[in-house]
N, C-alpha and C positions, 0 to 999 in steps of 0.2 A: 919635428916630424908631425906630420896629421894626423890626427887622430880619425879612426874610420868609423863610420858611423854605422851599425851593426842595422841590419835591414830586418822589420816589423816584421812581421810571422801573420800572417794570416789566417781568422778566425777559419777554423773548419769547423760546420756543424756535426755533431755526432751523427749518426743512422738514427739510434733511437730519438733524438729531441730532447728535446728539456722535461717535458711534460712527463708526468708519471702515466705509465702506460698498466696501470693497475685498476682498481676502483681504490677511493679513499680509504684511509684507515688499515689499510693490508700491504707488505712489504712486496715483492715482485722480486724474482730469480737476479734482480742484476742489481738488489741493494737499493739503500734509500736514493731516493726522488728527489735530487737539488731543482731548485728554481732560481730565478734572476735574483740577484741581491743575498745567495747562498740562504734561503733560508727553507728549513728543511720541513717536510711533513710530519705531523703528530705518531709516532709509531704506538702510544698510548691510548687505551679506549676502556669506557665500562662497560658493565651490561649486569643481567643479574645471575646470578650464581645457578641459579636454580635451571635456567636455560642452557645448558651444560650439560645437565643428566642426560645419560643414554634414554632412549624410546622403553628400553626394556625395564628398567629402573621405574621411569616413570608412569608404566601401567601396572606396576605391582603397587607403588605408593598411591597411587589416583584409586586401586584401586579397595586395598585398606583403608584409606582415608573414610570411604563411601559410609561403614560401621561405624567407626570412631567419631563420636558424639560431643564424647566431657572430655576434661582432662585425666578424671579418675580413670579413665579408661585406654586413654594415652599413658597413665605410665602404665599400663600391663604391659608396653608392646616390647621397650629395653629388656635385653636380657643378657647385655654384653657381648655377641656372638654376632647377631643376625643385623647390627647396622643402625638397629634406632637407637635414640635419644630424647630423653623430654626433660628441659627445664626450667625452673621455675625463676621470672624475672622483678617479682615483688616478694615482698615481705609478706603480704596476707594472702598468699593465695591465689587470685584471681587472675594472673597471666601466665601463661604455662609456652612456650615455643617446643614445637616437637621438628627432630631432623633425622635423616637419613643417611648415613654414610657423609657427615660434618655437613650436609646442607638441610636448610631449614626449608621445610616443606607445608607447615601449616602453623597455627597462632591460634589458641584455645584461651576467650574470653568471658570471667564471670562478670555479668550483668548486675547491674545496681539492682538491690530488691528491697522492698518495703516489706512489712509485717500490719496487716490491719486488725485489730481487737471491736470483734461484734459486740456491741451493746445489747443488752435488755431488748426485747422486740423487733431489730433489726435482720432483714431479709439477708441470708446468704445470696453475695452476688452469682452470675452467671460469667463463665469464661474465667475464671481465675485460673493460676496456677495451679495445677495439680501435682505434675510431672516437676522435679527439682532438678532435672537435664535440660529443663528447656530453658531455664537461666543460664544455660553453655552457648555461647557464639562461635563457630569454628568461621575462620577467615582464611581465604584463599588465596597464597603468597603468590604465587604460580600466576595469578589475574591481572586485570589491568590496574594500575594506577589510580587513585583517587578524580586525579588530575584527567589521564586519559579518558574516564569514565566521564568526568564532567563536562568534556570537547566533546564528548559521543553524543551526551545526552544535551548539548548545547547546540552541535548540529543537526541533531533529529527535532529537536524542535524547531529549528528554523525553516527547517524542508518543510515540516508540516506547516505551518505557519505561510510558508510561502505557496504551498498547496491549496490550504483554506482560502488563502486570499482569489487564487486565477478558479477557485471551483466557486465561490461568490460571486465573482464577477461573467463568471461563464453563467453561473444561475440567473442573473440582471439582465444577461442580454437575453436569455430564452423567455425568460416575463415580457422582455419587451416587445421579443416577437409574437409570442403565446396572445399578448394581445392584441397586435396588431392584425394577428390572424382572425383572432375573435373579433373582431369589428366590420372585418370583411367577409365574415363569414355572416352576422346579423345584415348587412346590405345584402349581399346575397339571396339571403331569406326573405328578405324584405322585396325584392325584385319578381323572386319564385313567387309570393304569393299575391303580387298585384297580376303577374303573368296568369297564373291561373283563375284569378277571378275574372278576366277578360276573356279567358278561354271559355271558361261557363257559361257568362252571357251571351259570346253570339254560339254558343252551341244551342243554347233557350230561344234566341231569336233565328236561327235556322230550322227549328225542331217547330217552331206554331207555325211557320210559313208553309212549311211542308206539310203539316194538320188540315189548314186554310184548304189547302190545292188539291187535297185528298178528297173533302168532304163534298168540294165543287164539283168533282170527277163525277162521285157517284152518284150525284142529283142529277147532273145531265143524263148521263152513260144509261141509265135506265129507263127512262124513257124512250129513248134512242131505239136500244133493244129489246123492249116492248112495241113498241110504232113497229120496229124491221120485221119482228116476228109474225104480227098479227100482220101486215101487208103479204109478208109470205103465203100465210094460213090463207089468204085473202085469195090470192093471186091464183094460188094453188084448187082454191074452190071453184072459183071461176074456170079455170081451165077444165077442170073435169067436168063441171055445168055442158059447156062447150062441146066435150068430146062424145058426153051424153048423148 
């Protein structure tokens, strides 16, 4: 007999897809996320502990914290009851971690100190230590990173960097016009005052012309008007002689 040859099955796609219909890192109501070649999404992730505290939690310690100086003064705050904790991670002393309800919330470190011995005549400096708290370091676990600080402070100086440079070259172009203005502004000048020195002269050589024509006027003109008047006076005598 034949054997019958059993007929393929046809892929149907799901509705949902293959794709994770979630964001990364987070599991979704319908189970993990297969992909082609079954391999599955990380359902594992870190973070830091401290990002976890409730809001409420985290404004009573932010806000305690604000006092709390040394370590001597981190351990007053344990009392077995209310949640803290402080302790000490060396042998001598000088690194104390304080937590709150099992999470660590701050890092209280003593600072290297020297001791100097004044000699015979030697000035007491200025600025020394006075204060034996101010060799406490409190470090803020809660902040950024070593590393993310150093991205921060490695892209703010590029911006400025790339700022300084387009505010240079924006200063180069404004000199170059500053003086290209200033040179046409000295021609200018230079035009204004050939202009008016030619305006003066012929207002000089109009002003003696008109002197000339003035002075001629009145050397005729009076004569004129003496002749006219005494011919009148003249005229006039005569007539009356006549009427006599």
């Amino acid at each position: 007999m034949k054997k019958r040859r059993a007929k393929k099955r046809k892929f149907v796609k799901p509705a949902t897809g293959l794709r994770s219909q979630v964001p990364v890192g987070r599991v979704g109501p319908q189970g993990v996320a297969y992909h082609k070649g079954f391999v599955y999404d990380q359902l594992r992730f870190t973070c830091l502990t401290i990002a976890h505290m409730s809001k409420v939690n985290w404004d009573m310690v932010h806000a305690t914290l604000k006092t709390i100086v040394t370590a001597n003064q981190a351990l007053t705050l344990p009392d077995g009851v209310n949640g803290w904790a402080c302790q000490c991670l060396d042998q001598n002393g000088r690194v104390y971690i304080l937590s709150y309800k099992g999470i660590e919330v701050a890092l209280y470190f003593k600072r290297q100190l020297t001791e100097i011995k004044l000699n015979p005549g030697d000035h007491y400096p200025e600025g020394v230590m006075q204060d034996p708290s101010e060799a406490w370091q409190r470090l803020d676990i809660a902040g950024r990173s070593a590393k993310q600080a150093n991205v921060v402070l490695t892209k703010m100086h590029e911006r400025i960097e790339d700022e300084n440079s387009l505010l240079t070259k924006r200063v180069n172009t404004l000199q170059q016009l500053n003086d290209k203005l200033e040179e046409e502004i000295k021609k200018k000048d230079k035009q204004i005052i050939s202009m008016r020195s030619k305006a003066k002269e012929v207002s000089h050589g109009s002003c003696s012309r008109n002197g000339k024509s003035h002075k001629k006027g009145r050397v005729v003109s009076i004569p004129k008007r003496v002749s006219g008047s005494t011919s009148k006076v003249r005229s006039s005598g005569v007539a009356t002689k006549r009427r006599a």
